[in-house]
Residue frames as a rotation matrix with the C-alpha (Angstrom) as fourth column:
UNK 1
0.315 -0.029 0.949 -23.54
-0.442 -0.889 0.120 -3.25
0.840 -0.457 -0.292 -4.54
UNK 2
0.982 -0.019 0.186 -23.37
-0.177 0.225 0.958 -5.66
-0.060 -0.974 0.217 -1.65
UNK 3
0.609 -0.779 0.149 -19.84
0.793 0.606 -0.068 -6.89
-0.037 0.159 0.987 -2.76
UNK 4
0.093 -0.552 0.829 -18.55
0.108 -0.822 -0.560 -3.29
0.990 0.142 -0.017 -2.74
UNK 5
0.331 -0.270 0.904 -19.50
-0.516 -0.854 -0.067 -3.46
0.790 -0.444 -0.422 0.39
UNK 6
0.984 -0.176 -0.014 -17.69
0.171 0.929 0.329 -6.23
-0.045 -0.326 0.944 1.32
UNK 7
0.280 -0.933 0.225 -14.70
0.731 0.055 -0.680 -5.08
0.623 0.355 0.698 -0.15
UNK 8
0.004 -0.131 0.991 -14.86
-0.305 -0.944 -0.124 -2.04
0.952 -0.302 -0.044 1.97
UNK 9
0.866 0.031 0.498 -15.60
-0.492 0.228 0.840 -3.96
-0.087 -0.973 0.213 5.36
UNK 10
0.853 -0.510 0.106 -12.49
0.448 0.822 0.351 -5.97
-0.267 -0.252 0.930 4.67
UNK 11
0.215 -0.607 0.765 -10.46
0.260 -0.720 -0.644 -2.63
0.941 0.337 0.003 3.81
UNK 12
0.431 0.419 0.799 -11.57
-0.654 -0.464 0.597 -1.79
0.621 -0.780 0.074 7.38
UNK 13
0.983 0.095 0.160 -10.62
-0.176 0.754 0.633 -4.90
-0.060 -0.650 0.757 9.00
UNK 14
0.556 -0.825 0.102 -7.85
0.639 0.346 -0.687 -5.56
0.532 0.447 0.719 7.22
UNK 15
0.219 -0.590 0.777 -6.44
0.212 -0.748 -0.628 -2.17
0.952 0.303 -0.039 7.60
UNK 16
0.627 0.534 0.567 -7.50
-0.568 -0.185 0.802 -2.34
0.533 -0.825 0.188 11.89
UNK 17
0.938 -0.146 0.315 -5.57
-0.123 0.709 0.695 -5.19
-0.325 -0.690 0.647 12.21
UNK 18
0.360 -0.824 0.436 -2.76
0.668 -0.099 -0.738 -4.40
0.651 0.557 0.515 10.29
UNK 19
0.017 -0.323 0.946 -2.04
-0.201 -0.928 -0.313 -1.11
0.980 -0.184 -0.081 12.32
UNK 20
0.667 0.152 0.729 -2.66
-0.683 -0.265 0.680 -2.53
0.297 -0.952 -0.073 15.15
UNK 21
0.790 -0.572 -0.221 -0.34
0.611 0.764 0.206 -5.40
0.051 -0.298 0.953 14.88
UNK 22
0.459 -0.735 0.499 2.35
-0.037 -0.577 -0.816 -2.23
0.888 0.356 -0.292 14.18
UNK 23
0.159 -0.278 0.947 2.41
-0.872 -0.490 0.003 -1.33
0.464 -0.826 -0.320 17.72
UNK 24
0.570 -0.256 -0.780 4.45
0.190 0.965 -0.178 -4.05
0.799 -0.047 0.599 18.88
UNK 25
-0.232 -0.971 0.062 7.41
0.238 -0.119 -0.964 -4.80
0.943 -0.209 0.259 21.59
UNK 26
-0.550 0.115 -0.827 6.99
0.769 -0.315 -0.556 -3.72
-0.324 -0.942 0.084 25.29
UNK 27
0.315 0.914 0.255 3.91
0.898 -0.374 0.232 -1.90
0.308 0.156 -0.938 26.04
UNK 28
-0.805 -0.449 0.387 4.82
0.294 -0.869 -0.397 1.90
0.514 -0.206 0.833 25.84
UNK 29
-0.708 0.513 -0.485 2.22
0.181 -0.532 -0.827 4.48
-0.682 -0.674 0.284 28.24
UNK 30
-0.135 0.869 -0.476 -0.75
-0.555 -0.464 -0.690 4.49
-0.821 0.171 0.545 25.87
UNK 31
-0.819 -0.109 -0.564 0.47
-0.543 0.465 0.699 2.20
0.186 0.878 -0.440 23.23
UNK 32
-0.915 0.369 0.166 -2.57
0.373 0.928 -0.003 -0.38
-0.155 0.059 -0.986 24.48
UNK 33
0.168 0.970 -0.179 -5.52
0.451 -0.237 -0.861 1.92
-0.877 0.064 -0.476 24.45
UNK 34
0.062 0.441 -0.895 -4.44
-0.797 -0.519 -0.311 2.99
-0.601 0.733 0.319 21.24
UNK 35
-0.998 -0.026 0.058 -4.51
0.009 0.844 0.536 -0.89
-0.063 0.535 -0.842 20.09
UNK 36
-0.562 0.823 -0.086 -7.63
0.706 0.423 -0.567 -1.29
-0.430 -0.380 -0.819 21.56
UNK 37
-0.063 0.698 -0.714 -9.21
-0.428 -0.665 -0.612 2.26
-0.902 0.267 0.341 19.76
UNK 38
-0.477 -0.342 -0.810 -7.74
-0.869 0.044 0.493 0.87
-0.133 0.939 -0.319 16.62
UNK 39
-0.919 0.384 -0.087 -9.53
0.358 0.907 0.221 -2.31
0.164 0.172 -0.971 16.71
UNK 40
-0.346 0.932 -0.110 -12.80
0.427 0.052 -0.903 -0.48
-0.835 -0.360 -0.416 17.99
UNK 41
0.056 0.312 -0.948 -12.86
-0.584 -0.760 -0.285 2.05
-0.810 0.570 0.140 15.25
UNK 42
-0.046 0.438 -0.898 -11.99
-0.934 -0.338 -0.116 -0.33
-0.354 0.833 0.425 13.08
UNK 43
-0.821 -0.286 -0.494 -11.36
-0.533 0.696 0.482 -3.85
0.205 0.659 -0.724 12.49
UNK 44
-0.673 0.653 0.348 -14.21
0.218 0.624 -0.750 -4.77
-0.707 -0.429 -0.562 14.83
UNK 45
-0.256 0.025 -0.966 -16.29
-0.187 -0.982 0.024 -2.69
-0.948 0.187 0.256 12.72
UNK 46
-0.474 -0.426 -0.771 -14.93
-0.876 0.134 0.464 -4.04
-0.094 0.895 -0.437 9.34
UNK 47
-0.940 -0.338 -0.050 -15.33
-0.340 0.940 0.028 -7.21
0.038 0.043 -0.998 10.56
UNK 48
-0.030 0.998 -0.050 -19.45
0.163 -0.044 -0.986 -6.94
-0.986 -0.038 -0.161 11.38
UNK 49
0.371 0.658 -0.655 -19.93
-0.563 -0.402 -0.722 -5.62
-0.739 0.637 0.222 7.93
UNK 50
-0.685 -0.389 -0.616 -17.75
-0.692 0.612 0.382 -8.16
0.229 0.688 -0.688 6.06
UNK 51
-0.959 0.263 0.107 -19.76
0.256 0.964 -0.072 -10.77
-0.122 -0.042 -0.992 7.83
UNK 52
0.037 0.994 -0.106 -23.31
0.101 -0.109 -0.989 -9.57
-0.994 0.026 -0.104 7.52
UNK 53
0.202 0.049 -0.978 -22.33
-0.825 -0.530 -0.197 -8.63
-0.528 0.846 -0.067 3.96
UNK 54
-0.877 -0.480 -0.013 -20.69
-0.463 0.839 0.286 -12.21
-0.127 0.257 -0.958 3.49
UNK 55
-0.405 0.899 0.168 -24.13
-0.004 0.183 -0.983 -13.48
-0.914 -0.399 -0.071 4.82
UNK 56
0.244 0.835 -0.494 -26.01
-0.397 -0.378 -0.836 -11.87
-0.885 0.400 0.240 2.36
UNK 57
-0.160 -0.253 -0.954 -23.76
-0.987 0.054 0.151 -12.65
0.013 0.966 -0.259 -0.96
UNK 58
-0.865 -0.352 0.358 -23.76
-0.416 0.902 -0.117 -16.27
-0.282 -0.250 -0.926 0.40
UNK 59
-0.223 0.943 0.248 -27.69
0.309 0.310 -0.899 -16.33
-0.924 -0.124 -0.361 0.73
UNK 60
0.244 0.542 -0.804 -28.33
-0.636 -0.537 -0.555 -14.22
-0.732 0.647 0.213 -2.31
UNK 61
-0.364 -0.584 -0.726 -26.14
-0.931 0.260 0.258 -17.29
0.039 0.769 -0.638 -4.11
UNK 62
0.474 0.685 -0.554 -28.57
-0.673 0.687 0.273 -19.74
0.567 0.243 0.787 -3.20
UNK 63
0.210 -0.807 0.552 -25.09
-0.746 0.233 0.624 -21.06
-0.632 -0.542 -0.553 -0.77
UNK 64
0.954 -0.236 -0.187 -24.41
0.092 0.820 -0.564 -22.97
0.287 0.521 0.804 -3.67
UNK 65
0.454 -0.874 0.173 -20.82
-0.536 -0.423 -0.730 -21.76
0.711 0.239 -0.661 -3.18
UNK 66
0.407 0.079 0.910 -20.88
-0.896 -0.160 0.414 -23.10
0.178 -0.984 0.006 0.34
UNK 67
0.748 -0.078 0.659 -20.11
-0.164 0.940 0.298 -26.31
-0.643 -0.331 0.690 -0.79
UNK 68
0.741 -0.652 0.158 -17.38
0.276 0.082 -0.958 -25.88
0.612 0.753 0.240 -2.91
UNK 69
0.548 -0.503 -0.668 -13.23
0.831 0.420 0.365 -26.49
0.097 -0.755 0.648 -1.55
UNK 70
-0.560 -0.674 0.483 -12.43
0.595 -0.732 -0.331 -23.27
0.576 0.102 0.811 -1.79
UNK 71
0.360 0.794 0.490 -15.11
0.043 -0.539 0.841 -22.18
0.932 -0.282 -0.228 0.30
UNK 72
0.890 0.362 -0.277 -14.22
0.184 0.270 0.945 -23.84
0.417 -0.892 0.173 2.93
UNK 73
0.147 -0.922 -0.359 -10.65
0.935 0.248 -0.253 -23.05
0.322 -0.298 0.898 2.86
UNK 74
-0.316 0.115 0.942 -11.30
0.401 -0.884 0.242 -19.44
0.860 0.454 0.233 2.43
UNK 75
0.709 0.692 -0.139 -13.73
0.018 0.179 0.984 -19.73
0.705 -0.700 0.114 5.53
UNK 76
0.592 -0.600 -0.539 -10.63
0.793 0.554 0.254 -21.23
0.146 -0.577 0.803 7.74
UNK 77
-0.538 -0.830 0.144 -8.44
0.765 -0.553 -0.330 -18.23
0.354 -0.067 0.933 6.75
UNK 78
0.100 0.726 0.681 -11.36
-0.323 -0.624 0.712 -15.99
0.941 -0.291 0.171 7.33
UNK 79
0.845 0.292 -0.447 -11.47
0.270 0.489 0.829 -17.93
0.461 -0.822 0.335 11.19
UNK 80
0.264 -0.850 -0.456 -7.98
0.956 0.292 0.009 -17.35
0.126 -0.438 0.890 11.64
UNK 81
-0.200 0.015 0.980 -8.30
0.500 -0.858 0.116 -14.32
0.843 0.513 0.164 11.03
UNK 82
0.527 0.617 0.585 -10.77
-0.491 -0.341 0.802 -13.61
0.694 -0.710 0.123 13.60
UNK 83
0.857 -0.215 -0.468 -8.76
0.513 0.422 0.748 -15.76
0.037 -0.881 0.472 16.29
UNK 84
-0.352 -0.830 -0.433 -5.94
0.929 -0.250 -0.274 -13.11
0.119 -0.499 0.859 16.11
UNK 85
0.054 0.618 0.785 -8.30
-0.033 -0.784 0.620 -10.59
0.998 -0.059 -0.022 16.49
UNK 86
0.413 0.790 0.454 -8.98
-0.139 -0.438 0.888 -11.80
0.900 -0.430 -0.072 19.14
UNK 87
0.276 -0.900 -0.338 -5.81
0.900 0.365 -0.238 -12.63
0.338 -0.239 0.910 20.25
UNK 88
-0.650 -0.570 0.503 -4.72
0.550 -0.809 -0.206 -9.21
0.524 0.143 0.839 19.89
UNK 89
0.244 0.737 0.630 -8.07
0.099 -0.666 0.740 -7.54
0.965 -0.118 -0.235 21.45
UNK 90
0.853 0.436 -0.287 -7.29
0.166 0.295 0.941 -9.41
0.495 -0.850 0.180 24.63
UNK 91
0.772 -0.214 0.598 -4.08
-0.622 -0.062 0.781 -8.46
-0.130 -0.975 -0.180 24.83
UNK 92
0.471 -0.346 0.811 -2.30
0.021 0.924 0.382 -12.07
-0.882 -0.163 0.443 24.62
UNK 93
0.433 -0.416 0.800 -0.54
0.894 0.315 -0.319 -10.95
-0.120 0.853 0.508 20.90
UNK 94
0.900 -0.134 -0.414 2.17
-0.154 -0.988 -0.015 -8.66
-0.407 0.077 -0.910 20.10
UNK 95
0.202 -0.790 0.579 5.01
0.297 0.613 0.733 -8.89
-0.933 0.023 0.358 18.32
UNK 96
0.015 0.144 -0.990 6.23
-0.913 -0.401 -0.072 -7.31
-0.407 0.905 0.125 14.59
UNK 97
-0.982 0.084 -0.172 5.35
-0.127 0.386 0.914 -10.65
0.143 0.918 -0.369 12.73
UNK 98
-0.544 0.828 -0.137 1.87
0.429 0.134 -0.893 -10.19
-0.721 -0.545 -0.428 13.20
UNK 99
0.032 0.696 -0.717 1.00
-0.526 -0.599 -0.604 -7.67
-0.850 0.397 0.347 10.41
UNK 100
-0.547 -0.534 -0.645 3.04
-0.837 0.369 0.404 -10.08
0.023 0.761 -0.649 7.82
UNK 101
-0.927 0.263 0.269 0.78
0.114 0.878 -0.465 -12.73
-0.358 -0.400 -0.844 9.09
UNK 102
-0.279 0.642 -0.715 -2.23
0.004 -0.743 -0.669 -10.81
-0.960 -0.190 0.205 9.17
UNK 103
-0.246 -0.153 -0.957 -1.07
-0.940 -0.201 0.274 -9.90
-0.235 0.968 -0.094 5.14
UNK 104
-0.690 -0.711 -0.135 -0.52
-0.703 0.614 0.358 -13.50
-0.172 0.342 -0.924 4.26
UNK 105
-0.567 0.823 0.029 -3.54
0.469 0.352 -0.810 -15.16
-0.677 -0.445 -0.586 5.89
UNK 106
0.032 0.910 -0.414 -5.55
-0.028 -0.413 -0.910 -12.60
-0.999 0.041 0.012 4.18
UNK 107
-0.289 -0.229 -0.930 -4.18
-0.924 -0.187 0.333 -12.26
-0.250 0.955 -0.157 0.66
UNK 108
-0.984 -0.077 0.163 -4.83
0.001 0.901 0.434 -16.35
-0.181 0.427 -0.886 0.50
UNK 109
-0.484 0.870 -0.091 -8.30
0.561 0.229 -0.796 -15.44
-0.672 -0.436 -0.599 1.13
UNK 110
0.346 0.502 -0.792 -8.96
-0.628 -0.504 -0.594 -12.95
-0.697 0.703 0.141 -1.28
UNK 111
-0.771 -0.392 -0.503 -6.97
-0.624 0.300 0.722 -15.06
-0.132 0.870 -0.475 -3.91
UNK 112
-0.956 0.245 0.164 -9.32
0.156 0.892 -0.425 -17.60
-0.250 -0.380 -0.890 -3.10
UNK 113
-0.098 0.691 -0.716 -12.27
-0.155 -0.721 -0.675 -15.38
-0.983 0.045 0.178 -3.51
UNK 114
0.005 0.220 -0.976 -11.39
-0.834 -0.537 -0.126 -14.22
-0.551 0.815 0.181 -6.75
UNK 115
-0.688 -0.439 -0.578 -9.92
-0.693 0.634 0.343 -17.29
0.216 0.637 -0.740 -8.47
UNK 116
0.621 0.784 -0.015 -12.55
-0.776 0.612 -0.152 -20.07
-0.110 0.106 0.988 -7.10
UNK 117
-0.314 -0.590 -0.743 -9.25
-0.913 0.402 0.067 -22.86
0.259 0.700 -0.665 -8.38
UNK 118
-0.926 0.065 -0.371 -11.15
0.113 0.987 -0.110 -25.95
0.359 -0.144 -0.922 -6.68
C-alpha cells in the first residue's frame, strides 16, 4: 500500500512541476501566481508525501537498500529534482526546457527504482 502511495505522490509532483515549467517566456499578468498555485496545490504536496512515503519504504526495508549504487544515484536525481523546485518556486527558473528536464531527470529515477542495475 505504501508504494501506491508513493507512486501517487510522485504523479503529483511530477505532474506540478511539469505544468509549471509550461508557463514559460516573459511573465504574462497572472502567469506567476498561477506557477506558484501550481506548485502549492501540487508538486509541493507530491513532494511531502513521496518523501514521508520514501521514509517509510526505506525504514520498513531495514535501509538495506540505502547502501546500494543505485540508491544513491537515484537519491541525486531525486535532489535535483527538488533544487528546481526550488528554483522555479522562487522565481529564478523559466524557460521551455525545463519540463524536458524535469521528464529526463525523473524518468532516470524511476528506471532506477524499478531496475535496481548496480
Amino acid at each position: 500500500m505504501e508504494w501506491i502511495l508513493h507512486v501517487a505522490g510522485l504523479m503529483l509532483w511530477l505532474g506540478g512541476l511539469m505544468a509549471a515549467g509550461l508557463l514559460r517566456g516573459p511573465e504574462q499578468p497572472g502567469q506567476s501566481s498561477t506557477q506558484r498555485r501550481l506548485l502549492v496545490a501540487l508538486a509541493w504536496p507530491g513532494f511531502a508525501l513521496v518523501l514521508l512515503t520514501g521514509l517509510g519504504l526505506l525504514f520498513r526495508s531495514g535501509g538495506a537498500m540505502a547502501s546500494d549504487g543505485w540508491f544513491h544515484v537515484k537519491m541525486t536525481l531525486v535532489l535535483i529534482l527538488l533544487a528546481l523546485q526550488i528554483l522555479m518556486a522562487g522565481g529564478r527558473l523559466r524557460g521551455a526546457w525545463v519540463t524536458p528536464v524535469v521528464g529526463a531527470v525523473a524518468l532516470g529515477a524511476i528506471f532506477l527504482a524499478r531496475t535496481k542495475p548496480f
